[in-house]
Structure formats: structure tokens, C-alpha cells
C-alpha positions as CSV (number, residue, x, y, z in Angstrom):
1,X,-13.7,-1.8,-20.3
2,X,-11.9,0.8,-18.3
3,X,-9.5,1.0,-15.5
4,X,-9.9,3.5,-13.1
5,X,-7.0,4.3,-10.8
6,X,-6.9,6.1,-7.6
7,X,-4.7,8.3,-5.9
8,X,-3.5,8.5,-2.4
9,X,-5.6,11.7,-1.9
10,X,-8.6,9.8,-3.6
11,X,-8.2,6.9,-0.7
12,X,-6.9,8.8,2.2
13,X,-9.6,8.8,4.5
14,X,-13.8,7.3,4.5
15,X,-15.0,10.2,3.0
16,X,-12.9,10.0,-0.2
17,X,-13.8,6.1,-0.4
18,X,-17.2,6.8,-0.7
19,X,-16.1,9.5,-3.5
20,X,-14.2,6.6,-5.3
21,X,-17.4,4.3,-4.4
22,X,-19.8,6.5,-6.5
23,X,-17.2,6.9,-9.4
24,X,-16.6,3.0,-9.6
25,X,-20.3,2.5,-9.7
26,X,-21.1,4.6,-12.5
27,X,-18.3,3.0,-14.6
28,X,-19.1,-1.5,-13.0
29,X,-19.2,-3.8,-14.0
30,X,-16.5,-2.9,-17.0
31,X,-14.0,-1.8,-14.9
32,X,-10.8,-2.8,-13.0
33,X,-9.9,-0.6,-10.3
34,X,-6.6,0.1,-9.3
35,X,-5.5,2.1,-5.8
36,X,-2.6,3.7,-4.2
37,X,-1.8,3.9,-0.4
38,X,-3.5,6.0,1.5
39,X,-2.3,9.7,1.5
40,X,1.0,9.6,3.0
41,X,1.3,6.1,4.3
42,X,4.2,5.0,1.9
43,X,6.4,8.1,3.6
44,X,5.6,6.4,6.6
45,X,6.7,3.5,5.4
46,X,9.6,4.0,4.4
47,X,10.7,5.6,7.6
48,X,9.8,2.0,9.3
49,X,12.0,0.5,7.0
50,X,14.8,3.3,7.8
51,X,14.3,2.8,11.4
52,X,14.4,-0.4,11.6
53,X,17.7,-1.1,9.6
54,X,19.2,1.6,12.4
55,X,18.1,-0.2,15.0
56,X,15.5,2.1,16.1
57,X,12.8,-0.5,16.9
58,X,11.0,1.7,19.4
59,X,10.3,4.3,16.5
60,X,9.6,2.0,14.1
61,X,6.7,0.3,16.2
62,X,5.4,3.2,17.2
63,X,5.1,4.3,12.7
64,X,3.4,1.2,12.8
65,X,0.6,1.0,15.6
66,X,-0.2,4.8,14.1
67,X,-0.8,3.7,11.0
68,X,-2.6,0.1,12.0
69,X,-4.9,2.9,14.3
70,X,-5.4,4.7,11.0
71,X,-6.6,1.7,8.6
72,X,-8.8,0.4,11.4
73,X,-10.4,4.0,11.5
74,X,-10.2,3.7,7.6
75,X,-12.0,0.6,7.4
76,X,-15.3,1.7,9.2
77,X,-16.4,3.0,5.7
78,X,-17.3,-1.1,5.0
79,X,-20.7,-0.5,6.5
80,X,-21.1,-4.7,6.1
81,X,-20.7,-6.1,9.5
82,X,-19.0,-9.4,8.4
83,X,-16.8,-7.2,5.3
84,X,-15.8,-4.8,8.1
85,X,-14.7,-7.8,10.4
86,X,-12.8,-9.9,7.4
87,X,-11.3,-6.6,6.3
88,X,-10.0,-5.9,9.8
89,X,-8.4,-9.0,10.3
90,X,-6.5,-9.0,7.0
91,X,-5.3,-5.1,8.4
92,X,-4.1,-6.9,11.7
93,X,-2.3,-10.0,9.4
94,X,-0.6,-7.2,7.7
95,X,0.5,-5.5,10.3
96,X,1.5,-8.7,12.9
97,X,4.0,-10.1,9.9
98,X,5.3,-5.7,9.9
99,X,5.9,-6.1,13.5
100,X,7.9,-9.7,12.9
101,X,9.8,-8.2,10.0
102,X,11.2,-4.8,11.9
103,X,11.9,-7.1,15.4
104,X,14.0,-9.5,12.7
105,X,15.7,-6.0,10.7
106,X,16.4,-4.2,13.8
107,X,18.6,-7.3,15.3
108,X,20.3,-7.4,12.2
109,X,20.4,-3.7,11.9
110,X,20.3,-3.6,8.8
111,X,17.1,-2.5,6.2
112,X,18.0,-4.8,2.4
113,X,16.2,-3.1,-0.7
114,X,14.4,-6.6,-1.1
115,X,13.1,-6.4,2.7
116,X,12.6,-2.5,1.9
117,X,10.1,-3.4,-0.4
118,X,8.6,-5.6,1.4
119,X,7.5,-3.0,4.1
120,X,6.7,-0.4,1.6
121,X,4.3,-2.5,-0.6
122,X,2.0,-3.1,2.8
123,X,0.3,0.0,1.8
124,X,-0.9,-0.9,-1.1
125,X,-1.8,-4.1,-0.2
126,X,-3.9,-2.6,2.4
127,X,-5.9,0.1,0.9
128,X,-6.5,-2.1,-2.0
129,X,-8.5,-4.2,0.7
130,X,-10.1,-1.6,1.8
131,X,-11.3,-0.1,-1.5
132,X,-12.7,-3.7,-2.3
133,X,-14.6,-4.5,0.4
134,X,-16.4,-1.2,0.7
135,X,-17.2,-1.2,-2.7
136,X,-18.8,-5.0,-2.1
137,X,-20.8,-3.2,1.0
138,X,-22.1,-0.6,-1.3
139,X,-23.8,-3.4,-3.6
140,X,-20.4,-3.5,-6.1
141,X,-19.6,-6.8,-7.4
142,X,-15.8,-6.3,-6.3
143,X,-13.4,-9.0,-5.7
144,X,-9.6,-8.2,-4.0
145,X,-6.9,-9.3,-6.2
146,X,-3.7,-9.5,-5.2
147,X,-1.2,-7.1,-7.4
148,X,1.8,-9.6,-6.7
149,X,0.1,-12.1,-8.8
150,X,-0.4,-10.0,-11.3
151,X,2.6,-7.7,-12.0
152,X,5.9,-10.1,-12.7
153,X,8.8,-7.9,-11.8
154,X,12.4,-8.1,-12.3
155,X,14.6,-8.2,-8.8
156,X,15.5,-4.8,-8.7
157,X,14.2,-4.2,-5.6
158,X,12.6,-0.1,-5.3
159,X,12.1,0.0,-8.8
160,X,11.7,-3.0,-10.5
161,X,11.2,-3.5,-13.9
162,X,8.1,-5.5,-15.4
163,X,8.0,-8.2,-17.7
164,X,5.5,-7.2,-20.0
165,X,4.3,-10.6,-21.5
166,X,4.7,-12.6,-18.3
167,X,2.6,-9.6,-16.4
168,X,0.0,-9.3,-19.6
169,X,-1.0,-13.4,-19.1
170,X,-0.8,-12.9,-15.1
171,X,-3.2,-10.4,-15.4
172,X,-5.5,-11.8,-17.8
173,X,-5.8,-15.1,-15.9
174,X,-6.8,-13.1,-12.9
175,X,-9.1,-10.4,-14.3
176,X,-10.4,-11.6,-17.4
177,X,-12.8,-14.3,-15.0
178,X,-14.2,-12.0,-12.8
179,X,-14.9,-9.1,-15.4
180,X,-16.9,-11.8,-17.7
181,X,-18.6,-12.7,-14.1
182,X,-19.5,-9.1,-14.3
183,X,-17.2,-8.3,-10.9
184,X,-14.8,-5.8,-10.5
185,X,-11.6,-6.7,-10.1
186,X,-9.7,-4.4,-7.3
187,X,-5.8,-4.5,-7.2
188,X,-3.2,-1.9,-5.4
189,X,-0.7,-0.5,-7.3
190,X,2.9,0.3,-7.0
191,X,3.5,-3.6,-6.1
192,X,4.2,-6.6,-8.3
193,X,6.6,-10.1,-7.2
194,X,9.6,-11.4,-8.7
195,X,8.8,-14.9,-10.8
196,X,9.8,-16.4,-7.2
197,X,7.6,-14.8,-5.4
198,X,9.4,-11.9,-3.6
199,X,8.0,-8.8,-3.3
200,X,8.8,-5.8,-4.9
201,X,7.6,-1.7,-6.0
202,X,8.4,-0.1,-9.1
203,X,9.5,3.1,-7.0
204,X,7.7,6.0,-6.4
205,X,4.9,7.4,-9.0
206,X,4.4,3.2,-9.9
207,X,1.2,3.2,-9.0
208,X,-0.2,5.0,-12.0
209,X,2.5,2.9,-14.1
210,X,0.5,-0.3,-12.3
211,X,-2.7,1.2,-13.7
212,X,-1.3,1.2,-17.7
213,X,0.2,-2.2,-16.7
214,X,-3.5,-3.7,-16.1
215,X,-5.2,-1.4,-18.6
216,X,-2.4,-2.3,-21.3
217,X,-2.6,-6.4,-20.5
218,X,-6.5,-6.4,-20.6
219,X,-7.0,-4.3,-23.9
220,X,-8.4,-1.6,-22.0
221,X,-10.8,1.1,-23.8
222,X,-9.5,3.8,-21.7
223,X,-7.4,4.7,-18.6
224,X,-8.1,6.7,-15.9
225,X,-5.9,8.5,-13.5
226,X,-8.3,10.1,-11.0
227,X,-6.2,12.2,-8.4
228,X,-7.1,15.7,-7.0
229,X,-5.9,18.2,-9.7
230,X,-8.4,19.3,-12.5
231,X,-6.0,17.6,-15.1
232,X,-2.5,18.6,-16.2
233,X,-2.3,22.1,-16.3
234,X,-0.2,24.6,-18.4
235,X,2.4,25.3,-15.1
236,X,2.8,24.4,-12.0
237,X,0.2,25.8,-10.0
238,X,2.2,26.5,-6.8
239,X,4.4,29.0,-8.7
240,X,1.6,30.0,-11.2
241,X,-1.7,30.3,-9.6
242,X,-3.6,30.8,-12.9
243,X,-2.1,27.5,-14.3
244,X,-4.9,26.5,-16.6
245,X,-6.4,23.2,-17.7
246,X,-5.2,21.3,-20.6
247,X,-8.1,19.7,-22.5
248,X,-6.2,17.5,-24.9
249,X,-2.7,16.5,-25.0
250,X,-0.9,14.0,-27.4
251,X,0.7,11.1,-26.2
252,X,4.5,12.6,-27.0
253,X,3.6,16.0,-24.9
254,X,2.4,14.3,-21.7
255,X,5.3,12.4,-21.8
256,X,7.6,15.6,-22.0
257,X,5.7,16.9,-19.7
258,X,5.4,14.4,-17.4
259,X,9.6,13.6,-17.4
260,X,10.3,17.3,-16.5
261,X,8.5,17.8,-13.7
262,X,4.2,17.8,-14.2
263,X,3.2,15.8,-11.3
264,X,0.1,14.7,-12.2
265,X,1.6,11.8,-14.3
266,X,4.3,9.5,-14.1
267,X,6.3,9.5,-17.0
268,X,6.3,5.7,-17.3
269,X,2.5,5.5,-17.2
270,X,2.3,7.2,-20.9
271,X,4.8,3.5,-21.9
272,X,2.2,0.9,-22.1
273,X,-1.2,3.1,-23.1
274,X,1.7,4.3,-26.2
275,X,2.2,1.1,-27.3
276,X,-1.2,-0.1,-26.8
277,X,-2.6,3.2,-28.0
278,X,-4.8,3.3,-25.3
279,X,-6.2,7.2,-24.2
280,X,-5.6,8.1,-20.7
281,X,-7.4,10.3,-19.0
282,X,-6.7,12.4,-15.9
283,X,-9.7,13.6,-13.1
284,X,-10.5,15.2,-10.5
285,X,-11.9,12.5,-7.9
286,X,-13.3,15.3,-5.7
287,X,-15.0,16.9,-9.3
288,X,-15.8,13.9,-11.1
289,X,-18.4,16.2,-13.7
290,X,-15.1,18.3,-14.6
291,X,-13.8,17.6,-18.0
292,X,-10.2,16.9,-17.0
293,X,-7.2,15.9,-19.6
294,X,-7.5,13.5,-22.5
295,X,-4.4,12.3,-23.9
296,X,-4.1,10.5,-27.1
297,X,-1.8,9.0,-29.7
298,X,-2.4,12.4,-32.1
299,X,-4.1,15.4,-30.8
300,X,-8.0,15.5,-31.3
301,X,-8.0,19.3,-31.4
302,X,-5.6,22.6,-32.6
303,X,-2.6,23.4,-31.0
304,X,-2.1,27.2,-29.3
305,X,-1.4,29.4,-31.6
306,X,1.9,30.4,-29.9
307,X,3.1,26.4,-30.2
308,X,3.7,26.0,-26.3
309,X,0.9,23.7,-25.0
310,X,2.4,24.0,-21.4
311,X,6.1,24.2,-19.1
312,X,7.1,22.4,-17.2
313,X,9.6,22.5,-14.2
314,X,11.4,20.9,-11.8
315,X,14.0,21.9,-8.6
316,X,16.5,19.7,-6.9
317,X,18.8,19.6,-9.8
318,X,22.6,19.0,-10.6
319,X,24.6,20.0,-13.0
320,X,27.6,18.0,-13.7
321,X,30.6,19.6,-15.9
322,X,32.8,16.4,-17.5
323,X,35.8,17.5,-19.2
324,X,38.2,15.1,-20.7
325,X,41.6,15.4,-19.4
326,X,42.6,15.9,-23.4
327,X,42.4,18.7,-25.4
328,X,39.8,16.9,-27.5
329,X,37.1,14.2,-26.6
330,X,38.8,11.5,-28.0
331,X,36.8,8.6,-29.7
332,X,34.4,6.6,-26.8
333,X,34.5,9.4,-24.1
334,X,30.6,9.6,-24.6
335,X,30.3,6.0,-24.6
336,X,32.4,5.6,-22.0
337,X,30.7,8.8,-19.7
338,X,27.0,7.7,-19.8
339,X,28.0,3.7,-19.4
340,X,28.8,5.4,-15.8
341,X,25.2,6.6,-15.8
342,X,23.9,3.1,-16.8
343,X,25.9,0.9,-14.3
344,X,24.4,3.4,-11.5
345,X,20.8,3.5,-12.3
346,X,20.5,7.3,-12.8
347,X,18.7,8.6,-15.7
348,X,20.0,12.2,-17.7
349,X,17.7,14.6,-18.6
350,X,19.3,17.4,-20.3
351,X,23.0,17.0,-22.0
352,X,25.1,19.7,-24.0
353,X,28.7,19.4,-25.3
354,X,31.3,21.4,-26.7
355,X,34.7,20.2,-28.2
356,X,36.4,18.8,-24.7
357,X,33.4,18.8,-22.3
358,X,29.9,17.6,-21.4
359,X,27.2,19.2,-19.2
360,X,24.5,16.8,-17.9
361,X,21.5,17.0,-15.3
362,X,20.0,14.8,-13.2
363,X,17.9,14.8,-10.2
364,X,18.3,11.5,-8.5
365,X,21.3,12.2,-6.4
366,X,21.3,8.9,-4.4
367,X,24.1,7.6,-6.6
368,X,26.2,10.9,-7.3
369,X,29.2,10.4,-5.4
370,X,29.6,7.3,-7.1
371,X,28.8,8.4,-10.8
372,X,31.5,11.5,-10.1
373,X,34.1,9.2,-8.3
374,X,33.9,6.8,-11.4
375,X,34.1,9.7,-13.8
376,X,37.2,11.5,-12.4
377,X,39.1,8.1,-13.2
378,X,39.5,9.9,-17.0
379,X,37.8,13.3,-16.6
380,X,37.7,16.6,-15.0
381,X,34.4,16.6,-12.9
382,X,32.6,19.8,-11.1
383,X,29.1,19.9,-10.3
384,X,26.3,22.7,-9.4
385,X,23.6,22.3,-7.1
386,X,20.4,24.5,-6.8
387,X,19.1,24.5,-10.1
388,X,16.0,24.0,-11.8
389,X,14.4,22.6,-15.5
390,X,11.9,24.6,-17.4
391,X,10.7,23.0,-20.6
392,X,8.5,24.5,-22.9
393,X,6.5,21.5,-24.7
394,X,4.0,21.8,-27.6
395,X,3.5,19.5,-30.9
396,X,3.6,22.7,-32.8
397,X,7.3,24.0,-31.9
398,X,8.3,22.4,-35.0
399,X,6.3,24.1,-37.4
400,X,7.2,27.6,-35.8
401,X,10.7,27.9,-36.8
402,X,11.3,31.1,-34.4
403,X,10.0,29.6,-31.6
404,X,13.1,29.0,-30.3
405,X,14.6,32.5,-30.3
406,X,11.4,33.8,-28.8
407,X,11.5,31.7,-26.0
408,X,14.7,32.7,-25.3
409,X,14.2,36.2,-26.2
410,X,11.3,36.3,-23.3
411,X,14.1,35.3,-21.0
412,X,16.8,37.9,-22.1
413,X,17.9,39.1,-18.5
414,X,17.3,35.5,-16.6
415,X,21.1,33.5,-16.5
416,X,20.9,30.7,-18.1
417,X,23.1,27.4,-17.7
418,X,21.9,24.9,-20.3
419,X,19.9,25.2,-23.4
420,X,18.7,22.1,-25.8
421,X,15.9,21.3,-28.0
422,X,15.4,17.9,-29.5
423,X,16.0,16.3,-32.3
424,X,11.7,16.4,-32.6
425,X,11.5,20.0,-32.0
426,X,8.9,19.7,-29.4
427,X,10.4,21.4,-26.5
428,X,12.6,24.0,-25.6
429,X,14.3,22.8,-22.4
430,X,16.6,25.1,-20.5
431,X,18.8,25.0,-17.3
432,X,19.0,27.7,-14.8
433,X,19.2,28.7,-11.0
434,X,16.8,27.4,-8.8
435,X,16.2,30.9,-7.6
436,X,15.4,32.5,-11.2
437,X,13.0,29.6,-12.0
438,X,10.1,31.4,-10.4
439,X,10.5,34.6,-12.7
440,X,11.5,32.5,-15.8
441,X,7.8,29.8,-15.7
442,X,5.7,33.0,-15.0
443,X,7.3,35.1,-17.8
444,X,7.2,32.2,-20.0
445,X,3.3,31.4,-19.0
446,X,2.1,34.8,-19.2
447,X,4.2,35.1,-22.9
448,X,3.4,31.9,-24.7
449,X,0.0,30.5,-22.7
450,X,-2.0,33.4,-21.5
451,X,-1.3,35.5,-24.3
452,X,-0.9,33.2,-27.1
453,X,-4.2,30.9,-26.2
454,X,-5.8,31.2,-28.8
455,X,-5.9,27.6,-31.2
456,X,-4.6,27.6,-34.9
């Protein structure tokens, strides 16, 4: 059995349906299909929700009658006249209880994570709709299920936390019928309910986490993440144009990859196909014959010769400086420091230290000026804006003991803020100005990809 899960570009209008339409076909009846909002309509969303709690109610109805016009346009690719007419009243549900809830938040001015959510997830619940019942008019055995059943969340409202085992028997319950009935189950992604009920989203990117959520709980052969890039590439393609494809990628590189800055894949998706040791693989919806990215549990083929399999990069950083007001870090200023990162729900990426001070990045700023008002109650705090990640990854660093130095040595007149490797050798990740990461990824990729392709 395999789950195949869709994209927002791979849903975003009738002409990528019937894309997703022939792909599902060739894969039914094993297969559970899991889709995203349309291309787009989360954004808009979200800017309901923002409108709303502002008070804005005349922008936030007019967000909403665009998008209702745009899934009753959608729709029209369920050719079944009494499909297209049950699909087009669930649209008009949805949207009647989106008009009730932004009347109710804009007299209360006031938008709650919980009823956040509870706009947000309408995307998903209506492209899933859509994907199922134009699959059914194509001759697909495909039932709607709704995600909220399935996924059992936490109440951390915008990025909720699943409970494994509660969301593994949901699931099966659900699925398991239907797929022995030879039917295809069809769920949207990105949502899942607290044990009570209420809605929730496991923040942006969940959608492909939803997909290793389903495949994970059903014992799934194989997971696929069809989206509109070839696969993951060796660099980011809008800085380097001849990014190339990677074929095959372990488990541990996708997820280094994925966590500094690869789009393709969310870093949480790799979590339950890892522990399942399940292969996911990524593909092109628009090429479905291309060959895309298999990732596994151990690499079926070589590594490049050079060790770097492929960098990644990400903008939008911060650097924080944390200096203890002593001479010396004295025993729990670590613990103490990155319990201020835990209470605020913002992860760390990179971290160096020397003897009085600690550098850290991260790239969720919602909750910075909290994190550095808590920290200055017992340290010195600064922090620099505009800077960037670039992370070399490749499960043959390790056995290339100068492959450090080189990839430093390729960057000998680029400033550098941060440098760290870690403790499994398979990345080099460094810290610099946003406006040197464009010279350091293509002097990198030309060094250690293009010219060091060949496999060991």
C-alpha cells in the first residue's frame, strides 16, 4: 500500500486534479491519498483570521467570497452531475460556518490560536473534498475521510503535536475498511482534532508530516510526496540554476537537509517513515515518468566522491550573542539559557560557545523579544539580523577527515560568523551574512557537487 500526498501546486486548479487523477489511478486501489490546500489558499487564510481579530470584517468577507468563487470554479473538474452538486454544497457549509466565525471574531476583535486554526484548517478540508469526489467521477473507488478523525493532536493550537498511538488506531479504524473494500481513502493534511474534538494544524509544512502520519499508522510500503520540483536537488535552484537532482538520499541526510532550508520536505515528515523505516519518495506531479528522490534508512547507492551530497541554505536568520554577566559560565547557564528557548517554543539550529558566551540561531522570530527579555535577566544579550545558513550534508563527511578544512578553505575570503559540525560528522554548517550567501552556495556547489560528482 502506498500513500500518495499532494501538494498545493499539485491541487491548485482543475487541470492539476486531473494530473493527480491519472497518478492516483495508476497506484488504486492500494493507496491512501493525502492533499494540501490549494496553491495559496492557507495565505489567504490566515489573513481572514488576521482580519477578523482586527476587526476588519469587510476585508475578511471579501478573502472569503474570493476564495468560495475559486473552489466553486475548482470543483467543476467533478464531471458527475450529482458529485459536482454534493461537493458544492459541502464548499457552501464550509464557507457559511467561515462567515459565522469572522462576524463572531470581529465583535470580539480578537483572532484565539484555537479559533486561528479553525479558519486555517478549512483549506484542507476543502480540497480534500474536492480531490475525492473527482477521483469517484473518474471511475476511482474514493471515499472522503475526514483528517480530524484521524490525526489526535495535542492543544497547541498552530502547531500541534500528535499523539502517535491514539492517531495510529484512529487511522487504522478509518482506512483499514475502505482499503480492504478496495476504495481509496482521501484525507487533507495539515489538520488533526484535539481528543475533544477541537480543531487544530500542525503549522506550516504539516501537510507532508500528515502524509508520514497515515503512511506510518497503516504500515505503508512507501511514501510519496508528489509536489512540482524534480526531487531534492543539490542547492537551491533560485540561487543555483543548475541545482541537480539527487537520486538517493539516506534517511539522516534528508533530514539535514530538510531542517536547513531544502523546501521540498518538511523536516518532521522524515520522523515517522524513520521510525517506521518506511522510503519516501519525492515527484514531480507535472513529470510523473521522472525518477525523482528516493530516500531510505541507508543509502542504496555510493556517495560523491567529494562527500557533499548537497547544501543547503536558508535567509531570515538571527544571531543571538549570550554572555554571562561573569567572567566564566558558571555551572547551569546552559541549562538555564536553552530552558528560555523551551518555555517559548523556538527551536536552535546552530550553537557555538567559548569560555563566557554563547552564539545561537534561529529563524522563527515570533517569540524573540520575549526569549531576549527573559535572557537579559542573567546575561548580556545582542543579536544580528540578515544572515543566512549554508550546510554542507553528505553521509561520507566523516570518512573524509579534510573535508572540513576544504570547505572552509573554498570560502577563504567570504566573512563568516558561525562555524559547527556535528558530533556525526555529516555536515559542515556555517553562519554568515545574508548578502555573502549567494557567493558562498555557488562556490561551494561548483567546488564539492559539480566538480566532485563522480560516486566512490
Amino acid at each position: 500500500m502506498i500513500v500518495l500526498k499532494f501538494g498545493g501546486t499539485s491541487v491548485k486548479d482543475q487541470e492539476a486534479i486531473e494530473r493527480l487523477g491519472e497518478i492516483v489511478r495508476a497506484a488504486a486501489p492500494n493507496a491512501v491519498v493525502v492533499v494540501s490546500a490549494l496553491a495559496g489558499v492557507t495565505d489567504r487564510l490566515l489573513a481572514v483570521a488576521n482580519a477578523a481579530g482586527a476587526g476588519n470584517a469587510d476585508d475578511a468577507l471579501v478573502i472569503l467570497e474570493e476564495l468560495r468563487e475559486r473552489h466553486y470554479a475548482v470543483a467543476d473538474v467533478v464531471k458527475n452531475p450529482i458529485l459536482n452538486r454534493h461537493v458544492v454544497e459541502a464548499i457552501a457549509l464550509e464557507y457559511d460556518a467561515l462567515v459565522e466565525t469572522v462576524n463572531a471574531l470581529v465583535t470580539l476583535r480578537e483572532t484565539s490560536p484555537r479559533w486561528t486554526d479553525a479558519i486555517a484548517a478549512a483549506g484542507e478540508l476543502i480540497s480534500s473534498r474536492i480531490v475525492a469526489a473527482a477521483l469517484s467521477s473518474r471511475g476511482i473507488d474514493a471515499e472522503w475521510v475526514d483528517a480530524r478523525s484521524a490525526v489526535v493532536t495535542d492543544n497547541d493550537f498552530t502547531c500541534a503535536t500528535p499523539d502517535m498511538a491514539a492517531t495510529a488506531e484512529a487511522t487504522r479504524a478509518l482506512c483499514e475498511p475502505l482499503l480492504a473494500a478496495g476504495r481509496v481513502p482521501v484525507l487533507g493534511g495539515f489538520v488533526g482534532a484535539t481528543p475533544d474534538g477541537m480543531t487544530t494544524t500542525l503549522g506550516r509544512g504539516g501537510s507532508d508530516f500528515s502524509g508520514a502520519l497515515i503512511g506510518a499508522s497503516l504500515g505503508a510500503d512507501e511514501i510519496q510526496i508528489w509536489t512540482d520540483v524534480d526531487g531534492m536537488l543539490t542547492a537551491d535552484p533560485r540561487i543555483i540554476p543548475d541545482a541537480q537532482v539527487v537520486p538517493y538520499l539516506s534517511f539522516a541526510e534528508a533530514s539535514e537537509l530538510a531542517h536547513f532550508g531544502a523546501k521540498v520536505l518538511h523536516p518532521a515528515t522524515i520522523l515517522p517513515a524513520v521510525a517506521k523505516n518506511i522510503p519516501v519518495r519525492i515527484l514531480n506531479s507535472k513529470k510523473p515518468s521522472a525518477i525523482g528522490t528516493l530516500i531510505t534508512g541507508e543509502r542504496s547507492t555510493g556517495a560523491p566522491a567529494s562527500g557533499v551530497t548537497a547544501i543547503a541554505s536558508k535567509s531570515g536568520i538571527t544571531v543571538l550573542n549570550i554572555t554571562s554577566t561573569r567572567m566564566v559560565m558558571a555551572h547551569g547557564f546552559l541549562r538555564r539559557l536553552f530552558e528560555v528557548f523551551e518555555i517559548n517554543k523556538t527551536a536552535v539550529d546552530v550553537v557555538t560557545t567559548s569560555e563566557a558566551s554563547v552564539s545561537v540561531t534561529v529563524d522563527d522570530r515570533r517569540r524573540l523579544p520575549m526569549i531576549i527579555d527573559a535572557l537579559s535577566e542573567f546575561a548580556e544579550v545582542s543579536s544580528e539580523d540578515d544572515m543566512a545558513i549554508v550546510c554542507a550534508v553528505g553521509d561520507a563527511l566523516p570518512s573524509n577527515a579534510a573535508a572540513a578544512g576544504e570547505i572552509l578553505g573554498a570560502l577563504n575570503d567570504v566573512p563568516l560568523r558561525m562555524v559547527s559540525q556535528a558530533a556525526s560528522r555529516r555536515n559542515v554548517t556555517i553562519v554568515l551574512r545574508s548578502e555573502d550567501l549567494h557567493r558562498a552556495l555557488a562556490r561551494l556547489h561548483e567546488r564539492f557537487v559539480t566538480a566532485g560528482s563522480t560516486v566512490l
